[in-house]
mmCIF file of the N, C-alpha and C atoms, coordinates in Angstrom:
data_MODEL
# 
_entry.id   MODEL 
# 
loop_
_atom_site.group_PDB 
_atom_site.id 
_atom_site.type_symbol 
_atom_site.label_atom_id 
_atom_site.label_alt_id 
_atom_site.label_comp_id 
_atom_site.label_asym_id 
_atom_site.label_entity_id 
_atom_site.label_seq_id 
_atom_site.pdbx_PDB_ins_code 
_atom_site.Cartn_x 
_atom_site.Cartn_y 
_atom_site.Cartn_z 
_atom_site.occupancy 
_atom_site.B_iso_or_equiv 
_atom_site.pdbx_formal_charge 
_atom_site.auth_seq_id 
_atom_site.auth_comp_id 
_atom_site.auth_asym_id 
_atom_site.auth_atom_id 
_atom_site.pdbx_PDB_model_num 
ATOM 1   N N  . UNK A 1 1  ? 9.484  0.719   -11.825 1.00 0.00 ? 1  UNK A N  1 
ATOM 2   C CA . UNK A 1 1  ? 8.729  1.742   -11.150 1.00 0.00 ? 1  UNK A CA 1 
ATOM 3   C C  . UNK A 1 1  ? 9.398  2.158   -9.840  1.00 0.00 ? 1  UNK A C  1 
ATOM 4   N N  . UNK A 1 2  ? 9.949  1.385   -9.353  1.00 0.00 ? 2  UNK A N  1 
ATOM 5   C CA . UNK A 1 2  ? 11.025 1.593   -8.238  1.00 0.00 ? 2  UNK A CA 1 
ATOM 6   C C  . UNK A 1 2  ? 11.576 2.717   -7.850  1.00 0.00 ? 2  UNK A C  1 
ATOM 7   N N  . UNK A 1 3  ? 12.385 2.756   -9.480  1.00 0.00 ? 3  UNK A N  1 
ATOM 8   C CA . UNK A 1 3  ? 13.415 3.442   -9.904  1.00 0.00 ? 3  UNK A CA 1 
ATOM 9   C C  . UNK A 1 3  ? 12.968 5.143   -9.716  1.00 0.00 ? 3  UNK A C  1 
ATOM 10  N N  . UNK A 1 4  ? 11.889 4.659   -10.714 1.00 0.00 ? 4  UNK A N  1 
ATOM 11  C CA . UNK A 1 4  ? 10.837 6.376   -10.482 1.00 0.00 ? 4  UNK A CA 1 
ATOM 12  C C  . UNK A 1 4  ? 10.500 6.684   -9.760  1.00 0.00 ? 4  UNK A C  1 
ATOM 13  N N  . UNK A 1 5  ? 9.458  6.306   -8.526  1.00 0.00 ? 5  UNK A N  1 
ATOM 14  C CA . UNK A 1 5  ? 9.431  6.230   -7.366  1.00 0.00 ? 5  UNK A CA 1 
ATOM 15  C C  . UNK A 1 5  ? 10.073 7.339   -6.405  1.00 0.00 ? 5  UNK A C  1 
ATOM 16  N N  . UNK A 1 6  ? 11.309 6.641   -6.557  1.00 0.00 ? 6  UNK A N  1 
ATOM 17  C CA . UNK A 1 6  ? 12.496 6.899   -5.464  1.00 0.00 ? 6  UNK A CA 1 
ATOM 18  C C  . UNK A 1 6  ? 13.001 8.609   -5.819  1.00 0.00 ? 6  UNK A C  1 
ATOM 19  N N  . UNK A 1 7  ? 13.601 8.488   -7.226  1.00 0.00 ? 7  UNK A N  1 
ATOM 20  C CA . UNK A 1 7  ? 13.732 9.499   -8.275  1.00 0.00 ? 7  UNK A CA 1 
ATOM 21  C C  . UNK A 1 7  ? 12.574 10.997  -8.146  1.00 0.00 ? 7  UNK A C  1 
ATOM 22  N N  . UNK A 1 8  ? 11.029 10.516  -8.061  1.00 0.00 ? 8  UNK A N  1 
ATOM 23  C CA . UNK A 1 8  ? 10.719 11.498  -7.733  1.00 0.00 ? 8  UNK A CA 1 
ATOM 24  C C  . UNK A 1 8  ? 10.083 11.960  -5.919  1.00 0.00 ? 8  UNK A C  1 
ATOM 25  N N  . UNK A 1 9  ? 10.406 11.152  -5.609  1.00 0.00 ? 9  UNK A N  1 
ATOM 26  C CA . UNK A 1 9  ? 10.690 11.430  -3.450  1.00 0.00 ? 9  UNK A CA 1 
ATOM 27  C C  . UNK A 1 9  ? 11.669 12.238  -3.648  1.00 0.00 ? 9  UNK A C  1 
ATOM 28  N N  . UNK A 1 10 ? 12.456 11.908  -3.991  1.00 0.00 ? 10 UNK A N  1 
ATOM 29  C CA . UNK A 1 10 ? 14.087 12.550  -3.772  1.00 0.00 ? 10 UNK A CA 1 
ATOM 30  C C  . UNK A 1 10 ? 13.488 14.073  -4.486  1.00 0.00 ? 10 UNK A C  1 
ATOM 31  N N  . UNK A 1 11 ? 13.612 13.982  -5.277  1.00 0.00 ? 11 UNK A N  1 
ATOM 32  C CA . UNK A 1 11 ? 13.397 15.526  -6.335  1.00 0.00 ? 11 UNK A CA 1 
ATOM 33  C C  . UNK A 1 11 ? 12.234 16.315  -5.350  1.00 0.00 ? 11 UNK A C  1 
ATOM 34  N N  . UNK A 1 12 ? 11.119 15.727  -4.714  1.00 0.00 ? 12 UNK A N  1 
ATOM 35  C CA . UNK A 1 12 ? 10.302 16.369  -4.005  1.00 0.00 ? 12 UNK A CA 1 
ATOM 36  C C  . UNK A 1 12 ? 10.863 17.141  -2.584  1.00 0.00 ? 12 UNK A C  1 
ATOM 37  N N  . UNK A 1 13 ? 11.678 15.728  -2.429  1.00 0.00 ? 13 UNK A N  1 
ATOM 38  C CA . UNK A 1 13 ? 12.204 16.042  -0.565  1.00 0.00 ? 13 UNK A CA 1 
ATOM 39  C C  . UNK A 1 13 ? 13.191 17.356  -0.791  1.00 0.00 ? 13 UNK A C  1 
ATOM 40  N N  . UNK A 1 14 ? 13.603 17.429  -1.792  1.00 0.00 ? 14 UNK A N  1 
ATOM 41  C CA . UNK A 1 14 ? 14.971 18.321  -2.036  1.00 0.00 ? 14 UNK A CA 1 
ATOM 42  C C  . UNK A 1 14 ? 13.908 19.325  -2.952  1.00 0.00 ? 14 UNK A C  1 
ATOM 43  N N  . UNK A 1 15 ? 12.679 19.549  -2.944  1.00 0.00 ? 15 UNK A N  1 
ATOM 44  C CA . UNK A 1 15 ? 11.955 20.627  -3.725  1.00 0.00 ? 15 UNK A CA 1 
ATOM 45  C C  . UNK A 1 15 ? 12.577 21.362  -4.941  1.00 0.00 ? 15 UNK A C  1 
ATOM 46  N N  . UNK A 1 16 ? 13.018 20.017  -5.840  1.00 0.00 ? 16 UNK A N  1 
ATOM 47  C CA . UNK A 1 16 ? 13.002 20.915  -7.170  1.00 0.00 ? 16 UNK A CA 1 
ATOM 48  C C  . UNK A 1 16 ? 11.728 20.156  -8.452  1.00 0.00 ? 16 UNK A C  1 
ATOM 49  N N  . UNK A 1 17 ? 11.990 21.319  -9.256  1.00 0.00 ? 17 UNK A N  1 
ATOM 50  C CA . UNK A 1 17 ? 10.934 20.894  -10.030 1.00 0.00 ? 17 UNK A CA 1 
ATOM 51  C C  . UNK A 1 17 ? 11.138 19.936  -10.758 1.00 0.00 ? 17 UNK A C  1 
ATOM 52  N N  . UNK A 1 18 ? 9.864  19.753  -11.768 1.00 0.00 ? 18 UNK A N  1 
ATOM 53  C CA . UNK A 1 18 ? 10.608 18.440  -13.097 1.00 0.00 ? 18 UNK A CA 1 
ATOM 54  C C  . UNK A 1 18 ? 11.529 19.538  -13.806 1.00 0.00 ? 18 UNK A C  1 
ATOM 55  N N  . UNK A 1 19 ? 11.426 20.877  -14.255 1.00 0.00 ? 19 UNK A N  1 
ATOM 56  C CA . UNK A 1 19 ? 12.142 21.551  -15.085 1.00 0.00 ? 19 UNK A CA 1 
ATOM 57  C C  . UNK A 1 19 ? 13.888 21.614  -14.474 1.00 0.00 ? 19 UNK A C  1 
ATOM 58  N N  . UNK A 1 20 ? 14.134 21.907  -13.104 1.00 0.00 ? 20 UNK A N  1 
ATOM 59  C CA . UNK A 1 20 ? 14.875 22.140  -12.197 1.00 0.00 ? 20 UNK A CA 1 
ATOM 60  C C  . UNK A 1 20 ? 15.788 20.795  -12.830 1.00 0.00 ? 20 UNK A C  1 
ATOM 61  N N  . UNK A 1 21 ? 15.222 19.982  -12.292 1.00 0.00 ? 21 UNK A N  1 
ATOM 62  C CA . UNK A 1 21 ? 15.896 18.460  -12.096 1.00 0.00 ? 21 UNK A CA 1 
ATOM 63  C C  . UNK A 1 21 ? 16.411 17.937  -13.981 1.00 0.00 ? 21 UNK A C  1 
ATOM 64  N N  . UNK A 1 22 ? 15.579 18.497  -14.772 1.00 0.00 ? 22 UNK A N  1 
ATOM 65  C CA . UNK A 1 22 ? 15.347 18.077  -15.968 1.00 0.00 ? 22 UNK A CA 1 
ATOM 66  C C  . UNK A 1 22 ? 16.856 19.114  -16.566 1.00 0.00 ? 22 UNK A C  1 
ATOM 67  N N  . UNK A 1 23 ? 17.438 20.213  -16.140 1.00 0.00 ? 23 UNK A N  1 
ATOM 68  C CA . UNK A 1 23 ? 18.578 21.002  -16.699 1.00 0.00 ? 23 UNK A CA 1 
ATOM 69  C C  . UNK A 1 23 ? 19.461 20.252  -15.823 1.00 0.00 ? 23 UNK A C  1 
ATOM 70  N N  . UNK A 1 24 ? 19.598 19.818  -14.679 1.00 0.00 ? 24 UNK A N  1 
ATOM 71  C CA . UNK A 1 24 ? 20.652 19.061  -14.092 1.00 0.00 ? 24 UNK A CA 1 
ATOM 72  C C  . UNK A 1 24 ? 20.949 17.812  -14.626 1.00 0.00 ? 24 UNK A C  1 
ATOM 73  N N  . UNK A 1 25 ? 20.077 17.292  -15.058 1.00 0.00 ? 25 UNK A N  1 
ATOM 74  C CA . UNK A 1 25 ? 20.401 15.234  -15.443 1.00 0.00 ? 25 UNK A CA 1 
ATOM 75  C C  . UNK A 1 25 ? 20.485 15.791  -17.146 1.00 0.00 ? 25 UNK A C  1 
ATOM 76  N N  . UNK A 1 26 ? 20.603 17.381  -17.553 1.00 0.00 ? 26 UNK A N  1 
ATOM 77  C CA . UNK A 1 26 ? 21.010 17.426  -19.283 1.00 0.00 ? 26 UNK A CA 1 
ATOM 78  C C  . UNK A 1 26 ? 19.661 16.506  -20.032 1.00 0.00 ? 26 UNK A C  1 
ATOM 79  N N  . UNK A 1 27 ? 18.608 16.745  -19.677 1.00 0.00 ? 27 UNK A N  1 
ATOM 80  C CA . UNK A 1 27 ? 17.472 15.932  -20.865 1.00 0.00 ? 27 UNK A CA 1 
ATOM 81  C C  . UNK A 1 27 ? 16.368 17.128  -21.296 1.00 0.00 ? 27 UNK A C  1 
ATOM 82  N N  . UNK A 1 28 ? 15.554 16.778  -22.002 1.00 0.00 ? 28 UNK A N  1 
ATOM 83  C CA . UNK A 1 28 ? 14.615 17.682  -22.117 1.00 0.00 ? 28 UNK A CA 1 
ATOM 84  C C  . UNK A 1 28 ? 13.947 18.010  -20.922 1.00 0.00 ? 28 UNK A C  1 
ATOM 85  N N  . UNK A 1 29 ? 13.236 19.025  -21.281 1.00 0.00 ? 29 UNK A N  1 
ATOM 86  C CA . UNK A 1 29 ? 12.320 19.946  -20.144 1.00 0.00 ? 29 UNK A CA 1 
ATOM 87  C C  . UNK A 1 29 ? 11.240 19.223  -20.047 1.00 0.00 ? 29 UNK A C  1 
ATOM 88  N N  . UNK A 1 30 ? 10.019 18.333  -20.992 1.00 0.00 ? 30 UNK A N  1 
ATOM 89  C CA . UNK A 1 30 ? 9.201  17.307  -20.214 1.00 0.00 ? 30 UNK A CA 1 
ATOM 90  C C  . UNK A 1 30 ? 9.734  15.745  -20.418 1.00 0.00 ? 30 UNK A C  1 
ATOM 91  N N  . UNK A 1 31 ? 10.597 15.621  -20.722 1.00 0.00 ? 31 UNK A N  1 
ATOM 92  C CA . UNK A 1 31 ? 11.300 14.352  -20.057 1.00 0.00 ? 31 UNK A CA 1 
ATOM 93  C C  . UNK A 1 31 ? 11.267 13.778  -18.327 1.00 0.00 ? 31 UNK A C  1 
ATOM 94  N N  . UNK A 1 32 ? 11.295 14.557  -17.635 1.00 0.00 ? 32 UNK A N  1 
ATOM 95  C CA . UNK A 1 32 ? 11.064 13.800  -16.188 1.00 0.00 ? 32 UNK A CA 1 
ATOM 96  C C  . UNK A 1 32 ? 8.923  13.758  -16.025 1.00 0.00 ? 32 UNK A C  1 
ATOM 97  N N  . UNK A 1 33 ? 8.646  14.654  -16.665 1.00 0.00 ? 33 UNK A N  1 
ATOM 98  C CA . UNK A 1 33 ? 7.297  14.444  -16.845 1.00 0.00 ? 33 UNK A CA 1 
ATOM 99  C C  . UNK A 1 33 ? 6.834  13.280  -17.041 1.00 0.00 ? 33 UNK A C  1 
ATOM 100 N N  . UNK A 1 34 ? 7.692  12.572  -18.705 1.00 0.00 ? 34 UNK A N  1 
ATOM 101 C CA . UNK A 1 34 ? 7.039  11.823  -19.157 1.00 0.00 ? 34 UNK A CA 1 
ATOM 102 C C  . UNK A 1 34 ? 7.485  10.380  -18.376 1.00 0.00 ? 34 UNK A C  1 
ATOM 103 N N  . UNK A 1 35 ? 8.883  10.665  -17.423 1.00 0.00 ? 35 UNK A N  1 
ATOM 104 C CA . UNK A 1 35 ? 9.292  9.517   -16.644 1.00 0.00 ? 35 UNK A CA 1 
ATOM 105 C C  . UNK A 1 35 ? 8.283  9.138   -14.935 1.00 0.00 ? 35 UNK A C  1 
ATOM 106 N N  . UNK A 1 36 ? 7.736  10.393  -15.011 1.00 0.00 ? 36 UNK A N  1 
ATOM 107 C CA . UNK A 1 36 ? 7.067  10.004  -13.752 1.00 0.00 ? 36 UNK A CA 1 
ATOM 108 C C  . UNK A 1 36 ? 5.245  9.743   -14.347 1.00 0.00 ? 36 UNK A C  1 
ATOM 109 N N  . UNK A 1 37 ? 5.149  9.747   -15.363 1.00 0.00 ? 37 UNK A N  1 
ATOM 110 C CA . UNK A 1 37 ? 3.652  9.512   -15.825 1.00 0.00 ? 37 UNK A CA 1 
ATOM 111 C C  . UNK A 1 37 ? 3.536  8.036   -15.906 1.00 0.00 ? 37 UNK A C  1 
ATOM 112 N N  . UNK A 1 38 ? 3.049  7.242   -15.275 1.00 0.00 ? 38 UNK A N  1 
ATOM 113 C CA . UNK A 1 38 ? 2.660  5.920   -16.425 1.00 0.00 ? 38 UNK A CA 1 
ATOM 114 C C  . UNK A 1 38 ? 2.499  5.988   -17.749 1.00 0.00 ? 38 UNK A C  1 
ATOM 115 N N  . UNK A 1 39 ? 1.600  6.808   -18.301 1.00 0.00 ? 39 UNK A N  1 
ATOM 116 C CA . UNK A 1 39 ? 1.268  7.077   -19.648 1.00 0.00 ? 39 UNK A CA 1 
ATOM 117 C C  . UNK A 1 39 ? 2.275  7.094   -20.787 1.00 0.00 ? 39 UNK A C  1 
ATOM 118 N N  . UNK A 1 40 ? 3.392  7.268   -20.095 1.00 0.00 ? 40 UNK A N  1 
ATOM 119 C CA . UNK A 1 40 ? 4.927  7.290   -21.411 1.00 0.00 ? 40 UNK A CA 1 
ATOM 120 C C  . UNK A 1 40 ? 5.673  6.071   -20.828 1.00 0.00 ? 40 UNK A C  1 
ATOM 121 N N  . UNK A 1 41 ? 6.053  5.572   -21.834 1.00 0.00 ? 41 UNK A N  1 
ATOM 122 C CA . UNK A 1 41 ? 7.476  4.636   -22.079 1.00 0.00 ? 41 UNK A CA 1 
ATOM 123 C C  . UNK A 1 41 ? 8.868  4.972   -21.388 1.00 0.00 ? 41 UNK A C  1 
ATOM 124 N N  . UNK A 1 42 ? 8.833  6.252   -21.967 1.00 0.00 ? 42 UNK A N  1 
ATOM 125 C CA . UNK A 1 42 ? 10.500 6.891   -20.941 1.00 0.00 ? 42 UNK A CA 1 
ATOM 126 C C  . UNK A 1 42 ? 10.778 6.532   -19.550 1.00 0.00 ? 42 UNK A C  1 
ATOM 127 N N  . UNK A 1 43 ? 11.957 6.055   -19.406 1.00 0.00 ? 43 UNK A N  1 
ATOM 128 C CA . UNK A 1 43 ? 12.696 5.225   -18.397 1.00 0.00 ? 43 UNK A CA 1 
ATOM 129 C C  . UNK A 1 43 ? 13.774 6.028   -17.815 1.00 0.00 ? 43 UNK A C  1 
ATOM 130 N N  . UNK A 1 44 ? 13.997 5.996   -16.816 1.00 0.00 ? 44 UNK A N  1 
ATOM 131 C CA . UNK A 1 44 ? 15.813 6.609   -16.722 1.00 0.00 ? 44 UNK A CA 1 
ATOM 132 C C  . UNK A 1 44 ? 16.548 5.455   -17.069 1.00 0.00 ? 44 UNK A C  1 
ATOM 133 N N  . UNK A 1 45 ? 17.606 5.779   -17.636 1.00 0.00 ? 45 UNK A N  1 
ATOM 134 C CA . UNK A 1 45 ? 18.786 4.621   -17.718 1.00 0.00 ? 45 UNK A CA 1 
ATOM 135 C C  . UNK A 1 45 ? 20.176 4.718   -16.666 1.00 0.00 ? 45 UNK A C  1 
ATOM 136 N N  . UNK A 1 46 ? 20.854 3.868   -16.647 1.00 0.00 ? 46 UNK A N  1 
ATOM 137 C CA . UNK A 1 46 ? 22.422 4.116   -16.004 1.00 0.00 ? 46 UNK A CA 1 
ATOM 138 C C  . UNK A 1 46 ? 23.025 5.057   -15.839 1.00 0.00 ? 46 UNK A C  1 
ATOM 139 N N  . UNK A 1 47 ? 23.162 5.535   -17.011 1.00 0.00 ? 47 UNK A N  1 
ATOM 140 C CA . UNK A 1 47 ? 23.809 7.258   -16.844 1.00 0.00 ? 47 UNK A CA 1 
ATOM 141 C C  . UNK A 1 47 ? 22.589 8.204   -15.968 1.00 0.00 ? 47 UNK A C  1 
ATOM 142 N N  . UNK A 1 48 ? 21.497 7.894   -15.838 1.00 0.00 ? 48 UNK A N  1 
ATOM 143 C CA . UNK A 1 48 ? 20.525 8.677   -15.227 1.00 0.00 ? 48 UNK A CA 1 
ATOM 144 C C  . UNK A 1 48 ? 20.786 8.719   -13.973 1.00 0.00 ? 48 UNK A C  1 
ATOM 145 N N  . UNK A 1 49 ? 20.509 7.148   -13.518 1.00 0.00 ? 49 UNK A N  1 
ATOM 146 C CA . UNK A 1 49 ? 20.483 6.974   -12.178 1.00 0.00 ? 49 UNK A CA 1 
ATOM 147 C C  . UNK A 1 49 ? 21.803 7.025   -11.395 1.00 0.00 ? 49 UNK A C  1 
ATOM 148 N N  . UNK A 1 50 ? 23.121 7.521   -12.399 1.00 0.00 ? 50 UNK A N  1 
ATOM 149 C CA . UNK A 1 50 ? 24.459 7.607   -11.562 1.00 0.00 ? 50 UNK A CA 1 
ATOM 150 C C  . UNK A 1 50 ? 24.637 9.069   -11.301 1.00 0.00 ? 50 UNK A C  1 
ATOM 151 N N  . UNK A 1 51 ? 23.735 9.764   -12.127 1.00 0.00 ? 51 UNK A N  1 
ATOM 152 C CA . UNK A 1 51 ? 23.551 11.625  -12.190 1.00 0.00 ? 51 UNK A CA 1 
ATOM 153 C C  . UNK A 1 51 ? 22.592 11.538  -11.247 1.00 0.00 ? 51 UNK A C  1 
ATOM 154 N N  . UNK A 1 52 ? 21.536 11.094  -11.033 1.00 0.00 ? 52 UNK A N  1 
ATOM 155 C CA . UNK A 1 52 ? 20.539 10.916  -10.125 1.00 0.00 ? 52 UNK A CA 1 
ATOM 156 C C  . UNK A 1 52 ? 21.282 10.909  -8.809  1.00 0.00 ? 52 UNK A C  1 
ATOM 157 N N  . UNK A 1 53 ? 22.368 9.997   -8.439  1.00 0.00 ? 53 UNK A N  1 
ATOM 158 C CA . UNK A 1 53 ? 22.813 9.780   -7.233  1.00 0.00 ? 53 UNK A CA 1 
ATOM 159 C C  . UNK A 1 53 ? 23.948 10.849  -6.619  1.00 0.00 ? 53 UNK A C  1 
ATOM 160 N N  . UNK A 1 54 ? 24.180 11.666  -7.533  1.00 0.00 ? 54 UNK A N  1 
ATOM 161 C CA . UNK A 1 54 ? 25.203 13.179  -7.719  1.00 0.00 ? 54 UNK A CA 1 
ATOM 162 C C  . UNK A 1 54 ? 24.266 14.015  -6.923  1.00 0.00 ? 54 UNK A C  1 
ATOM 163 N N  . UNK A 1 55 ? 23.451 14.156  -7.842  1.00 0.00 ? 55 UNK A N  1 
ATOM 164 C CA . UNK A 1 55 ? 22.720 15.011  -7.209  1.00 0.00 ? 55 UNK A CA 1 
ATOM 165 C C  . UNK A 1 55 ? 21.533 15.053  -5.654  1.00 0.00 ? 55 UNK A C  1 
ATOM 166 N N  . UNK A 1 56 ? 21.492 14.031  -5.556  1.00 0.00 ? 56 UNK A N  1 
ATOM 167 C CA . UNK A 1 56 ? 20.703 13.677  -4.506  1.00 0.00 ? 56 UNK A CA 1 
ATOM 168 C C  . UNK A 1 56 ? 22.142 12.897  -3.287  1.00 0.00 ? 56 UNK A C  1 
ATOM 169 N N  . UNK A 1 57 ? 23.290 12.876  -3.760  1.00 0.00 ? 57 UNK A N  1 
ATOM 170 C CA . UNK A 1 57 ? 24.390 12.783  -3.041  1.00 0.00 ? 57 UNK A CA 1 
ATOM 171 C C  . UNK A 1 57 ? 23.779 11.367  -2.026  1.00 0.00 ? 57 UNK A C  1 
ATOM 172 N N  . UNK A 1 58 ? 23.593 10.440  -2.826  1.00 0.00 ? 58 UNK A N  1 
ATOM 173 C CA . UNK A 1 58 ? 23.271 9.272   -2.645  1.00 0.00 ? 58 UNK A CA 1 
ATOM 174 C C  . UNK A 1 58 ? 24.246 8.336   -3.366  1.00 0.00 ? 58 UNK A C  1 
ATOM 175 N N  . UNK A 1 59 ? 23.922 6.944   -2.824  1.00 0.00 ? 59 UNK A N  1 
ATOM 176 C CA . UNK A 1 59 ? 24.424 5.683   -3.967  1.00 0.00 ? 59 UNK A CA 1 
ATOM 177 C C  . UNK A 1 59 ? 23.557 5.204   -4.964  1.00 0.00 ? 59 UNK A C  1 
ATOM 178 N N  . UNK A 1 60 ? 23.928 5.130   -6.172  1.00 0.00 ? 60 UNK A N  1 
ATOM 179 C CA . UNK A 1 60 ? 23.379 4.261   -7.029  1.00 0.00 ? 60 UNK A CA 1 
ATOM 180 C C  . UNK A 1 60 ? 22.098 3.436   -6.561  1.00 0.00 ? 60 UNK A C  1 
ATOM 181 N N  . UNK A 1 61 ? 23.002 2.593   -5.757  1.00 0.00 ? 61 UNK A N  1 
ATOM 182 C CA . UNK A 1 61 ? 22.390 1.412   -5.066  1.00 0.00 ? 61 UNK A CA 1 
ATOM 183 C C  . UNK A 1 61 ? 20.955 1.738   -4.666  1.00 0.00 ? 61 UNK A C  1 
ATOM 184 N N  . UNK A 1 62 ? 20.688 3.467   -4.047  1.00 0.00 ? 62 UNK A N  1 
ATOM 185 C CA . UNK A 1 62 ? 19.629 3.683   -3.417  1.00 0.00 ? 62 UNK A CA 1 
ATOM 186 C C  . UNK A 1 62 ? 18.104 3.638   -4.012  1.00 0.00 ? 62 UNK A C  1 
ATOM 187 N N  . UNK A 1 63 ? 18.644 3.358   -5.675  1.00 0.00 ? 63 UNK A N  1 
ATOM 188 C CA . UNK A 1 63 ? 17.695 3.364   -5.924  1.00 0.00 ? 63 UNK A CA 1 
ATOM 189 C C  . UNK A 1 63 ? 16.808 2.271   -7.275  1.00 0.00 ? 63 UNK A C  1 
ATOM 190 N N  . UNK A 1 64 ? 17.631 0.797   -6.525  1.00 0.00 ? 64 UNK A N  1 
ATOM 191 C CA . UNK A 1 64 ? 17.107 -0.369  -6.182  1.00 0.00 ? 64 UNK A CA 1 
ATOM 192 C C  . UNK A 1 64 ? 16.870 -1.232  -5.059  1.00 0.00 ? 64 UNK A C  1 
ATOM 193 N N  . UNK A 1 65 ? 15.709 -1.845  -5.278  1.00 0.00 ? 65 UNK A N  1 
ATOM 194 C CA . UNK A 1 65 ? 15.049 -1.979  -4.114  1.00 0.00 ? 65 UNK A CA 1 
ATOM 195 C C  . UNK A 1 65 ? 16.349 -3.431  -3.701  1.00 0.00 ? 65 UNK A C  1 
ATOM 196 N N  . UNK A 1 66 ? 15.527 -3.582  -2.254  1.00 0.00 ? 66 UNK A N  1 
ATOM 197 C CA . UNK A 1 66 ? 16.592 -4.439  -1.941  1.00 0.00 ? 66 UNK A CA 1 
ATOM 198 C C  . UNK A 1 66 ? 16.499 -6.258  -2.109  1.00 0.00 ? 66 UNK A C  1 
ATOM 199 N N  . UNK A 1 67 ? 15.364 -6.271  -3.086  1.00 0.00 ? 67 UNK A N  1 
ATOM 200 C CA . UNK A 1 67 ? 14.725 -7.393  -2.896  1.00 0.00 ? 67 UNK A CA 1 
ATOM 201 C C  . UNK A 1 67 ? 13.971 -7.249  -4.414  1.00 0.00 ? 67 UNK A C  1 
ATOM 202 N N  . UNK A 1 68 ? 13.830 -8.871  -5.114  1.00 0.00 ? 68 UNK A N  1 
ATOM 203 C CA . UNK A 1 68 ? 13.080 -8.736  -6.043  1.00 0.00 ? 68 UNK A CA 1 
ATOM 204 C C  . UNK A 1 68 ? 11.880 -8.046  -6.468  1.00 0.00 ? 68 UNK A C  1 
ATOM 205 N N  . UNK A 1 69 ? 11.231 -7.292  -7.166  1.00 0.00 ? 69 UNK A N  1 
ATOM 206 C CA . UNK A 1 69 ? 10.012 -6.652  -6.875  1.00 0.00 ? 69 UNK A CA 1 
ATOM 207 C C  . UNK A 1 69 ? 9.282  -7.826  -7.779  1.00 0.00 ? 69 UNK A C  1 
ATOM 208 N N  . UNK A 1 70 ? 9.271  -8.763  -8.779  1.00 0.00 ? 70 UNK A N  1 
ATOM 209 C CA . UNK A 1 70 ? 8.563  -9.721  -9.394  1.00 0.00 ? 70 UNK A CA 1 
ATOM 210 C C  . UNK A 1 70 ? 8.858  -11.406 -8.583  1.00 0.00 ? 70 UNK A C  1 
ATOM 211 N N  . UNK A 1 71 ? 8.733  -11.386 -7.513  1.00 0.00 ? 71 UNK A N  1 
ATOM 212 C CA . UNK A 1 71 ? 8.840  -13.096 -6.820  1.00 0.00 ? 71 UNK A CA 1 
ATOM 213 C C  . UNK A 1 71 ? 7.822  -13.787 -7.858  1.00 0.00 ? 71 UNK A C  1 
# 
């Protein structure tokens, strides 16, 4: 949840949409929908979060936390 989290701050702070963000990372059009819903399974993966960090001209890194989230 982290992951998503962060993923959609970023997409907000930088005001694009889920559709916007969804032609840049190449996935379907409610694919970031179904990644920011609880209600769906869909995850970003590796290749997501390294396109994720392109575009938000970040590190990878930024978007794990810095510390276990399950102690």
């Amino acid at each position: 949840m982290f992951v998503i989290s962060k993923a959609k701050a970023l997409r907000e702070q930088a005001n694009f949409s889920q559709s916007e963000l969804a032609v840049m990372l190449d996935v379907s059009n409610g694919f970031i929908g179904q990644v920011e819903s609880p209600n769906y399974p869909s995850k970003y993966n590796l290749d997501h979060i390294d396109k994720l960090s392109v575009i938000f001209k970040c590190s990878p890194k930024d978007f794990l936390p810095e510390s276990n989230v399950n102690k």
